[in-house]
N, C-alpha and C positions, 0 to 999 in steps of 0.2 A: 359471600355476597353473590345473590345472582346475577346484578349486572357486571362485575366483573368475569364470570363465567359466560356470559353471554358476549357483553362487548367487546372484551379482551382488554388488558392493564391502563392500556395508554389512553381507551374511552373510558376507565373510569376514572381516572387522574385528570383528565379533561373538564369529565362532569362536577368531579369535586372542586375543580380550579374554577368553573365557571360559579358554582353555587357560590363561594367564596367572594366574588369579584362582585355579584350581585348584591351582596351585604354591605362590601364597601361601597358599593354605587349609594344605598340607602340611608346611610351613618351619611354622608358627604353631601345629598342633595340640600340644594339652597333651602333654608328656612324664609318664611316672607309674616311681615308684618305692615299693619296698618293699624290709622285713626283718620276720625273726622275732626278738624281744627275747630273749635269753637271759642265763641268768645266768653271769657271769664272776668263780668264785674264785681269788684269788691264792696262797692257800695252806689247805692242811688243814684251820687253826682256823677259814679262813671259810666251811667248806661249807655250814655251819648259819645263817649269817647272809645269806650270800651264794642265792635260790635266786629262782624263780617262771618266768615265762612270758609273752610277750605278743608283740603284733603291732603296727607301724608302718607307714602307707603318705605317700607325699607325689607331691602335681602339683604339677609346674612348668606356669604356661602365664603364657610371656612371662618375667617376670623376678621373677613372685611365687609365692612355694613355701607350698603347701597341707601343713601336717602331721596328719594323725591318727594316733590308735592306743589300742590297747588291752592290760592289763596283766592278771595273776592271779596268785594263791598265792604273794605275797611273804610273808616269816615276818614282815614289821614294814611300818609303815606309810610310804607313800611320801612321799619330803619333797621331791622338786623333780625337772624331767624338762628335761634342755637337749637340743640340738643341737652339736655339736664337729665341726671338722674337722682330719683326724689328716693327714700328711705321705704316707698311701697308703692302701691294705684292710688295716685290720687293725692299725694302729700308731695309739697314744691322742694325741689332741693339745688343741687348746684351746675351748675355749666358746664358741660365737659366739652363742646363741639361746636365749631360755629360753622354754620350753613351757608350758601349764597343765594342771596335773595335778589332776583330777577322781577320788574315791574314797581308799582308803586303803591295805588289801591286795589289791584288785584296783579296778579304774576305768578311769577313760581321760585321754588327753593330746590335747594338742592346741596348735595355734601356725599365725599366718601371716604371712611375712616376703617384704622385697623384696632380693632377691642384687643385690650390684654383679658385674662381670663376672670377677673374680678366685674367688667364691664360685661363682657358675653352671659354671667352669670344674672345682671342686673336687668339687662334686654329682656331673656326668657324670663326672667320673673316679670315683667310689668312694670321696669322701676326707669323706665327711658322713656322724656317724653319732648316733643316739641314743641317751641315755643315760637312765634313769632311779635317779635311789638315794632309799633308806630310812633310817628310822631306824636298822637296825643294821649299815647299808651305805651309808654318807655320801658316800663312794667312786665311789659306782654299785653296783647289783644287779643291772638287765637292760642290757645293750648290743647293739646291732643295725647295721650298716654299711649305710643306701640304697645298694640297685641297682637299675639297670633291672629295672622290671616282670619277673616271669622266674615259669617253675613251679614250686613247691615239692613237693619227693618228701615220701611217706610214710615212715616210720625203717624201715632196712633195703632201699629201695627206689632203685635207682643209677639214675643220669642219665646220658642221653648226651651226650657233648662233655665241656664243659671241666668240670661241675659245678657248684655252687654260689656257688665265688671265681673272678667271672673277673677277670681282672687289667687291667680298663678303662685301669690308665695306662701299661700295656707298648705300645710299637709294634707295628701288627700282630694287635693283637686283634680279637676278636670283635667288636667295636663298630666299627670302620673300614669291614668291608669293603661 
């Protein structure tokens, strides 16, 4: 090795120790995810009940998930805000987390939990999402699925690639390579 011949033992042991420590810095750095809350009606009669807006972001660093977010122009006041995870993107499934919900027609949420490794598994796949509902939407009113950090376009404005649902539990996704 020639930087051991050059540096001499104890700067190479150094240099390896530091190379080392920079890997675990990498593995360890906080993962961050987000959505946009939106409202999800099930049919006609609940356009009016069902509506508003909001935003959701969560870090992971290690094995404890940071949630924020923020809500507006719900038509009723909000009565409770969970975490769920569904069986994929896009498909409802069941409760595992309940959030604190600050405000009324608009506020904020909030919650910080620790994943066993079956839920950290479910995060990075796309299978966690937030929910909050109202008074006249017990239901839910805004739903939002965590993903990877990602850019949100402005309305009418396309993304390159795969868009907005990437499909994190497909082999061969974007998240692999």
């Amino acid at each position: 090795m020639a930087l051991v011949k050059y540096c001499g033992r104890g700067a190479a042991i150094f240099v390896f120790a530091a190379s080392v420590a920079s890997v675990d810095l990498a593995v360890a750095a906080d993962q961050k995810f987000d959505t946009r809350l939106t409202a999800v009606a099930f049919d006609g009669a609940m356009r009016a009940s069902v509506q508003g807006d909001g935003h959701a972001a969560a870090i992971l660093s290690g094995k404890r998930l940071l949630v924020t977010g923020d809500f507006m122009e719900l038509p009723s006041d909000a009565t409770s805000a969970h975490i769920f995870v569904g069986l994929g993107i896009g498909i409802p499934g069941d409760r595992i987390f309940d959030l604190t919900v600050s405000g009324a027609r608009g506020g904020t949420i909030s919650g910080s939990f620790v994943l066993n490794s079956k839920q950290l598994t479910a995060l990075r796949s796309g299978h966690f999402y937030v929910q909050i509902s109202s008074q006249k939407a017990p239901d839910g009113n805004l739903w939002g699925w965590l993903m990877p950090e990602h850019p949100i376009a402005a309305p009418d404005e396309p993304l390159p690639g795969q868009g907005f649902l990437p499909q994190l539990d497909v082999p061969g996704n974007w998240t692999q390579k």
